[in-house]
N, CA, C and O atoms as a Maestro MAE file, in Angstrom:
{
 s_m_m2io_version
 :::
 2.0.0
}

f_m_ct {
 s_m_title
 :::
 protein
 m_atom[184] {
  # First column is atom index #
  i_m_mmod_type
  r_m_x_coord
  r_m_y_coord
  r_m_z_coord
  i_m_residue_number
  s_m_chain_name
  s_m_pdb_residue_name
  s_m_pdb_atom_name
  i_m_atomic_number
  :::
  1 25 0.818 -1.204 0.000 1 A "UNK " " N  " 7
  2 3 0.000 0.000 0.000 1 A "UNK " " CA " 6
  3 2 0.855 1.258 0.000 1 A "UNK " " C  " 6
  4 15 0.379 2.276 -0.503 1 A "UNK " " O  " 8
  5 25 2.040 1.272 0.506 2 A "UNK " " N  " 7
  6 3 2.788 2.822 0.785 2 A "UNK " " CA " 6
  7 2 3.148 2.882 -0.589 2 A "UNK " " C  " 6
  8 15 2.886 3.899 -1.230 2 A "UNK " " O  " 8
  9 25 3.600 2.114 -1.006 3 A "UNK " " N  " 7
  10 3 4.629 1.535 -2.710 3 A "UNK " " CA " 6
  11 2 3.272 2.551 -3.719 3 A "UNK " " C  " 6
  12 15 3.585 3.505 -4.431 3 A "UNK " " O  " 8
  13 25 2.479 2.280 -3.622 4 A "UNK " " N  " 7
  14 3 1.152 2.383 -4.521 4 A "UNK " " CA " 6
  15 2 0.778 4.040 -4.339 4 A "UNK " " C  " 6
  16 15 0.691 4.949 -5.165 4 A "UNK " " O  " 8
  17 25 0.559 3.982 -2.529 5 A "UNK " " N  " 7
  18 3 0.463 5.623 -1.826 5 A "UNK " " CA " 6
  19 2 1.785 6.899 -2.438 5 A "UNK " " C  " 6
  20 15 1.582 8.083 -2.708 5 A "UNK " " O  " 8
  21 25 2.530 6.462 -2.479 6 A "UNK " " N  " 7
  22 3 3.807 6.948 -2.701 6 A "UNK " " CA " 6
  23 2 3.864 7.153 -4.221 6 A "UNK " " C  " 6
  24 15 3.949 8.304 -4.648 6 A "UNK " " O  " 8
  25 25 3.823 6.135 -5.045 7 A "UNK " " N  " 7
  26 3 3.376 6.689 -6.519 7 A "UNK " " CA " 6
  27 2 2.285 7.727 -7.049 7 A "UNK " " C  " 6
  28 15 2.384 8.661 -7.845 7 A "UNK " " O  " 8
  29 25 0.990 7.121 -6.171 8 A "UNK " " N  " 7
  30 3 -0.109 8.488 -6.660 8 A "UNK " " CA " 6
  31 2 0.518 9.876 -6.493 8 A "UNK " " C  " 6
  32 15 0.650 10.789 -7.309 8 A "UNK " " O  " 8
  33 25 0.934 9.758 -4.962 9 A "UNK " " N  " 7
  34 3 1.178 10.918 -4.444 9 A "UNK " " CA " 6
  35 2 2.042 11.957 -5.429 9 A "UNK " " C  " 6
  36 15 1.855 13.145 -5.694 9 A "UNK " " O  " 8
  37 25 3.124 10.956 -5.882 10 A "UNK " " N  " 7
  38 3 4.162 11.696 -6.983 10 A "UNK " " CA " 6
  39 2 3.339 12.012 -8.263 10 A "UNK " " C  " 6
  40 15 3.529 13.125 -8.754 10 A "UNK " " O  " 8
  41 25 2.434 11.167 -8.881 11 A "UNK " " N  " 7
  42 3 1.773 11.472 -9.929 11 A "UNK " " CA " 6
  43 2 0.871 12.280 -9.986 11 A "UNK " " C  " 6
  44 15 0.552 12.949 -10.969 11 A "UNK " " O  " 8
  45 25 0.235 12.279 -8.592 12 A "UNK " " N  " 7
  46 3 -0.872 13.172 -8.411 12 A "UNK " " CA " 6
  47 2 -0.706 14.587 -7.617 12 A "UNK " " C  " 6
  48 15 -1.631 15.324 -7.273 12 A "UNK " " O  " 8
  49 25 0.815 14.814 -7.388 13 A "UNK " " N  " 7
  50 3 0.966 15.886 -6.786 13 A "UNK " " CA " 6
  51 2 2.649 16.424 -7.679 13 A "UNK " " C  " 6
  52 15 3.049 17.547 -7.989 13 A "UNK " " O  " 8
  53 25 3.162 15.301 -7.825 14 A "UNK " " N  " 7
  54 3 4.359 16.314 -8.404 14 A "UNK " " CA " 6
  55 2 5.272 16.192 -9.755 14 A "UNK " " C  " 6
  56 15 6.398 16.626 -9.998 14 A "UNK " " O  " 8
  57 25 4.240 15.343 -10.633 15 A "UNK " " N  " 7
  58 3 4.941 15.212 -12.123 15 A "UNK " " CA " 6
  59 2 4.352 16.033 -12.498 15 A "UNK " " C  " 6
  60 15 3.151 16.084 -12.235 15 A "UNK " " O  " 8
  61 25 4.931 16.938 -13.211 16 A "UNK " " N  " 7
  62 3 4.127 17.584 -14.626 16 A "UNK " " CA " 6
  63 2 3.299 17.089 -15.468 16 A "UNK " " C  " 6
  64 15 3.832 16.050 -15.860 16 A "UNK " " O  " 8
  65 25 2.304 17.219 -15.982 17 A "UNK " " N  " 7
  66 3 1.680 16.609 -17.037 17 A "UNK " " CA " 6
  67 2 1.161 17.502 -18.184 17 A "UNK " " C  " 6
  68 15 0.386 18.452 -18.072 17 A "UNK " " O  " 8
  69 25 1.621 17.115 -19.092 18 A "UNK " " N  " 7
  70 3 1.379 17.122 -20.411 18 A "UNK " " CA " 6
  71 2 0.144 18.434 -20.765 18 A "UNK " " C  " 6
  72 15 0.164 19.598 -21.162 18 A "UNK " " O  " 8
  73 25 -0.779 17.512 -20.382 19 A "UNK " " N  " 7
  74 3 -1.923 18.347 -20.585 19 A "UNK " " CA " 6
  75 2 -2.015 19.376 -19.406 19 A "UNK " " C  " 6
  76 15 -3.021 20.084 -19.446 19 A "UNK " " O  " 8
  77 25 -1.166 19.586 -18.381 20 A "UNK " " N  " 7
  78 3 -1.339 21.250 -17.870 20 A "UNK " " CA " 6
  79 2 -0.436 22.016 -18.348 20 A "UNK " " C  " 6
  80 15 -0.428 23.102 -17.769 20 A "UNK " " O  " 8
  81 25 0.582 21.886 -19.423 21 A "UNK " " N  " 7
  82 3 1.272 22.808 -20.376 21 A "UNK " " CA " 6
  83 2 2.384 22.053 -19.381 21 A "UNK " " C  " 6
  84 15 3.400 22.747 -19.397 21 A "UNK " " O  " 8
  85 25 2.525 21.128 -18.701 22 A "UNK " " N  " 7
  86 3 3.825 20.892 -18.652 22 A "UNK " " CA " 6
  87 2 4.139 21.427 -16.824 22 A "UNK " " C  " 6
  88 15 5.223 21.468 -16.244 22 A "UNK " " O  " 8
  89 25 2.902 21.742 -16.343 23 A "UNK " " N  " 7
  90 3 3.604 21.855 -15.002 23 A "UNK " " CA " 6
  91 2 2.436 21.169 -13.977 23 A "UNK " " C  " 6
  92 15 1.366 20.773 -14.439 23 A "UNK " " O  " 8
  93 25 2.686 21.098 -12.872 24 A "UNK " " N  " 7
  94 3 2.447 20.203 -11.727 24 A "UNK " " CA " 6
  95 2 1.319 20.606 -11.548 24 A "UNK " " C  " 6
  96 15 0.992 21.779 -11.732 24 A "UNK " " O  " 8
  97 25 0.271 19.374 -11.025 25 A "UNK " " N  " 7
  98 3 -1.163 19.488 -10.451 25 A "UNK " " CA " 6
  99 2 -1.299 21.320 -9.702 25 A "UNK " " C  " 6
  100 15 -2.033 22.269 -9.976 25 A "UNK " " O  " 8
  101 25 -0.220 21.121 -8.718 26 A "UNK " " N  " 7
  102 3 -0.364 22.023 -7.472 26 A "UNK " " CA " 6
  103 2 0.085 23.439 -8.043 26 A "UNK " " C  " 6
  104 15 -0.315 24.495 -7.553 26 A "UNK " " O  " 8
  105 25 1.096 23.349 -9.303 27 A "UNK " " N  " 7
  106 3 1.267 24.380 -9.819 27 A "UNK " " CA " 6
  107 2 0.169 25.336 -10.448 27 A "UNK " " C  " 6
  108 15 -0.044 26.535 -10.268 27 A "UNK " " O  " 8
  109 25 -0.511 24.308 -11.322 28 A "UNK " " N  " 7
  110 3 -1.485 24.660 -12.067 28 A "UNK " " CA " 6
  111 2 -2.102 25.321 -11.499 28 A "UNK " " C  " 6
  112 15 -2.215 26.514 -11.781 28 A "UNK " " O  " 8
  113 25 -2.996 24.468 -10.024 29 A "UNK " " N  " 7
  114 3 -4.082 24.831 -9.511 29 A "UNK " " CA " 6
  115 2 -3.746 26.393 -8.883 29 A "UNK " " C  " 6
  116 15 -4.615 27.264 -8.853 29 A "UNK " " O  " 8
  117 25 -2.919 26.521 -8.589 30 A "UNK " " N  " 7
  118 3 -2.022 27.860 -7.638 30 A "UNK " " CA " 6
  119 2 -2.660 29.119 -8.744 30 A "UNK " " C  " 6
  120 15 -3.560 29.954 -8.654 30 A "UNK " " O  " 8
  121 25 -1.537 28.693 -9.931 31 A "UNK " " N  " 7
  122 3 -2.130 29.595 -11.084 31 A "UNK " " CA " 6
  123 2 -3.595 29.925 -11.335 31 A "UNK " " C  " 6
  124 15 -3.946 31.099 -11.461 31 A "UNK " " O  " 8
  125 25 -4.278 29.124 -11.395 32 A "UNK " " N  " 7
  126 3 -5.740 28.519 -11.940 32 A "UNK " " CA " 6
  127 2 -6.077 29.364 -10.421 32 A "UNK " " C  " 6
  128 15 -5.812 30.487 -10.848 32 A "UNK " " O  " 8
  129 25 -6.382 29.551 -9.297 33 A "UNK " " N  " 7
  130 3 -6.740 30.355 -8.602 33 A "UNK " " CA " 6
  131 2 -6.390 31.876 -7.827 33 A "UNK " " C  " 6
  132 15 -6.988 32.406 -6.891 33 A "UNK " " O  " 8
  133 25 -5.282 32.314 -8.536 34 A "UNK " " N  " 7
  134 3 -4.414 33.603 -8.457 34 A "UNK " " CA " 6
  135 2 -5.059 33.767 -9.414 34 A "UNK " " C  " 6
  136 15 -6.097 34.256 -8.969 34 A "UNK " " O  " 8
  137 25 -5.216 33.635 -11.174 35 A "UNK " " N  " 7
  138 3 -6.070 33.982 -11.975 35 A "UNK " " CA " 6
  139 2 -7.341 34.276 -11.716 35 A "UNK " " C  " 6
  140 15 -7.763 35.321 -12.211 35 A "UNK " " O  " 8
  141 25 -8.076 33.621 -11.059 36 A "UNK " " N  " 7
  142 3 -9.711 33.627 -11.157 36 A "UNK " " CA " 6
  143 2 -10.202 34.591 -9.888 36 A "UNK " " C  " 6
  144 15 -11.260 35.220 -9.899 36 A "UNK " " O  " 8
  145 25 -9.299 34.591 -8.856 37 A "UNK " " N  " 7
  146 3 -9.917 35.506 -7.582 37 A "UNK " " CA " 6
  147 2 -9.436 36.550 -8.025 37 A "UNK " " C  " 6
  148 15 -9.927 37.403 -7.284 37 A "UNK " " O  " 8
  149 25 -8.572 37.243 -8.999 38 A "UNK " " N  " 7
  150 3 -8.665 38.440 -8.924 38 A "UNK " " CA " 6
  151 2 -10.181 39.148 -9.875 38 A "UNK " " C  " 6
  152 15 -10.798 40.204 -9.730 38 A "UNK " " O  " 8
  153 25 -10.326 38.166 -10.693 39 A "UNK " " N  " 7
  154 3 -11.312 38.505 -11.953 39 A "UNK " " CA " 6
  155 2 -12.621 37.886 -11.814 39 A "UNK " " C  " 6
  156 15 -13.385 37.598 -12.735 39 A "UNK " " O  " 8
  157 25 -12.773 37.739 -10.756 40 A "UNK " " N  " 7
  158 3 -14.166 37.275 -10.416 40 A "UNK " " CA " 6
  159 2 -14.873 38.022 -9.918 40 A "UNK " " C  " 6
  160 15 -14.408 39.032 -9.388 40 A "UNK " " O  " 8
  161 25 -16.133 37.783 -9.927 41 A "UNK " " N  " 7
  162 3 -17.281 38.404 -8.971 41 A "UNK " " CA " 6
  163 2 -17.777 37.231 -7.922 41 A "UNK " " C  " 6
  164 15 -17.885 36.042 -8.224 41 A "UNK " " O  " 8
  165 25 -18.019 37.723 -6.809 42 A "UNK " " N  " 7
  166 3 -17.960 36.487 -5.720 42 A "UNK " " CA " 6
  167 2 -19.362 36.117 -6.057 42 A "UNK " " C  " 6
  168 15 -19.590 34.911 -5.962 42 A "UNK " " O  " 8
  169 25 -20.477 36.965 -6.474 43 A "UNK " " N  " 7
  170 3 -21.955 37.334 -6.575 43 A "UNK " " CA " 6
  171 2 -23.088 37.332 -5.078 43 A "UNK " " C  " 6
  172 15 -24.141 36.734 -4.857 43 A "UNK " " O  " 8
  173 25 -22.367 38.183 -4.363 44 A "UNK " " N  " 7
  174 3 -22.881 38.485 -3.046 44 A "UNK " " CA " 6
  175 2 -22.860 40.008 -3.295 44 A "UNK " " C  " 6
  176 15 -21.997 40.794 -3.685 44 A "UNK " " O  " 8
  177 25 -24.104 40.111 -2.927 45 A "UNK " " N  " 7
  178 3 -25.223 41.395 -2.931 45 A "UNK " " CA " 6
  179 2 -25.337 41.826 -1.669 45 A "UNK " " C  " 6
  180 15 -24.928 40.935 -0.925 45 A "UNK " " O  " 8
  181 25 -25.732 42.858 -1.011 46 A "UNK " " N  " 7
  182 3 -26.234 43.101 0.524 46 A "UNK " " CA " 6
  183 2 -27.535 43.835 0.041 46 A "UNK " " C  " 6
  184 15 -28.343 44.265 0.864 46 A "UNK " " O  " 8
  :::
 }
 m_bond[183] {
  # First column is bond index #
  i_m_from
  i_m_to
  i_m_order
  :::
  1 1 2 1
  2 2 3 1
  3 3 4 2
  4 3 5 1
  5 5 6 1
  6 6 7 1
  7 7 8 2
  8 7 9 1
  9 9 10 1
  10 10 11 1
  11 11 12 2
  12 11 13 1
  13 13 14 1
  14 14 15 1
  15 15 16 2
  16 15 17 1
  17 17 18 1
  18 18 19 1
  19 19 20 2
  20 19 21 1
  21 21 22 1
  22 22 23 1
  23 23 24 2
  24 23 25 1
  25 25 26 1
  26 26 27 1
  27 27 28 2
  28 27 29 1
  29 29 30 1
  30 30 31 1
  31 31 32 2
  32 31 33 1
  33 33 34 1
  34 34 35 1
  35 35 36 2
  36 35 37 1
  37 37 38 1
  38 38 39 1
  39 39 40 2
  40 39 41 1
  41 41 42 1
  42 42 43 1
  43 43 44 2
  44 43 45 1
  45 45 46 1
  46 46 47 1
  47 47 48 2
  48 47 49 1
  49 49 50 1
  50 50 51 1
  51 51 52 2
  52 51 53 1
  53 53 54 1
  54 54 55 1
  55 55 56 2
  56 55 57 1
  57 57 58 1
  58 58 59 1
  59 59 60 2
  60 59 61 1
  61 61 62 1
  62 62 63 1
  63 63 64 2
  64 63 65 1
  65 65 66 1
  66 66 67 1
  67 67 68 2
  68 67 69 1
  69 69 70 1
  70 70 71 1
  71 71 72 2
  72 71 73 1
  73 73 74 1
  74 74 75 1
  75 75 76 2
  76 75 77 1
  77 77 78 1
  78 78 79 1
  79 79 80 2
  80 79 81 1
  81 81 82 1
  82 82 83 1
  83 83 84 2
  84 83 85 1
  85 85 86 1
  86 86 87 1
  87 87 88 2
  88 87 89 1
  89 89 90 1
  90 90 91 1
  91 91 92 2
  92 91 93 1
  93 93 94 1
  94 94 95 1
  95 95 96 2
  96 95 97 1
  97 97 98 1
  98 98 99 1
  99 99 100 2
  100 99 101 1
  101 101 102 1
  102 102 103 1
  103 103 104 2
  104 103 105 1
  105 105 106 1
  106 106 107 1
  107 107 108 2
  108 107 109 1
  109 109 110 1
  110 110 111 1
  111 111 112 2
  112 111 113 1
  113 113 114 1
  114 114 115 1
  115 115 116 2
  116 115 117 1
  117 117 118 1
  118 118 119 1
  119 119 120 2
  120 119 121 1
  121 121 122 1
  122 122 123 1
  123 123 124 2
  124 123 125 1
  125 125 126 1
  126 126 127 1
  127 127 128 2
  128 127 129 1
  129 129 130 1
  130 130 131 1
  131 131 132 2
  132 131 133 1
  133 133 134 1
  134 134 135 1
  135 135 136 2
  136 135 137 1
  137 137 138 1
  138 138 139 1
  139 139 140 2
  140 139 141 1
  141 141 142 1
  142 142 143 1
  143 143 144 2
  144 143 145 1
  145 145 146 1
  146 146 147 1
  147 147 148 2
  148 147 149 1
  149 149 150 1
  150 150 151 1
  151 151 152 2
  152 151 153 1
  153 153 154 1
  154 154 155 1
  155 155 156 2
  156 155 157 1
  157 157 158 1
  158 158 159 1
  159 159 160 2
  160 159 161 1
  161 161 162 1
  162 162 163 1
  163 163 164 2
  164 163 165 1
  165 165 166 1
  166 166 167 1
  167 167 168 2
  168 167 169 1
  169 169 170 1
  170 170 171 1
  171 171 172 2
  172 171 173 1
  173 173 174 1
  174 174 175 1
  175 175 176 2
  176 175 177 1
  177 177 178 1
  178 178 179 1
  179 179 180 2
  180 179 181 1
  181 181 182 1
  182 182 183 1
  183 183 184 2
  :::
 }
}
């Protein structure tokens, strides 16, 4: 189980992949939400 835990973890947290232009889950997502909170509307009214 660690052997298996230990692979996702690397695949799912720190290879690059392809289809995010080449950089890491955690990278992406970082980007992908520094992008969107500045240019968003939260859509809360008072």
């Amino acid at each position: 189980r660690k052997i298996i835990n230990d692979w996702r973890q690397d695949y799912n947290e720190c290879r690059p992949h392809s289809t995010l232009n080449y950089q890491t889950p955690s990278e992406f997502a970082a980007g992908w939400r520094k992008g969107h909170s500045e240019n968003e509307d939260s859509g809360v009214t008072n």
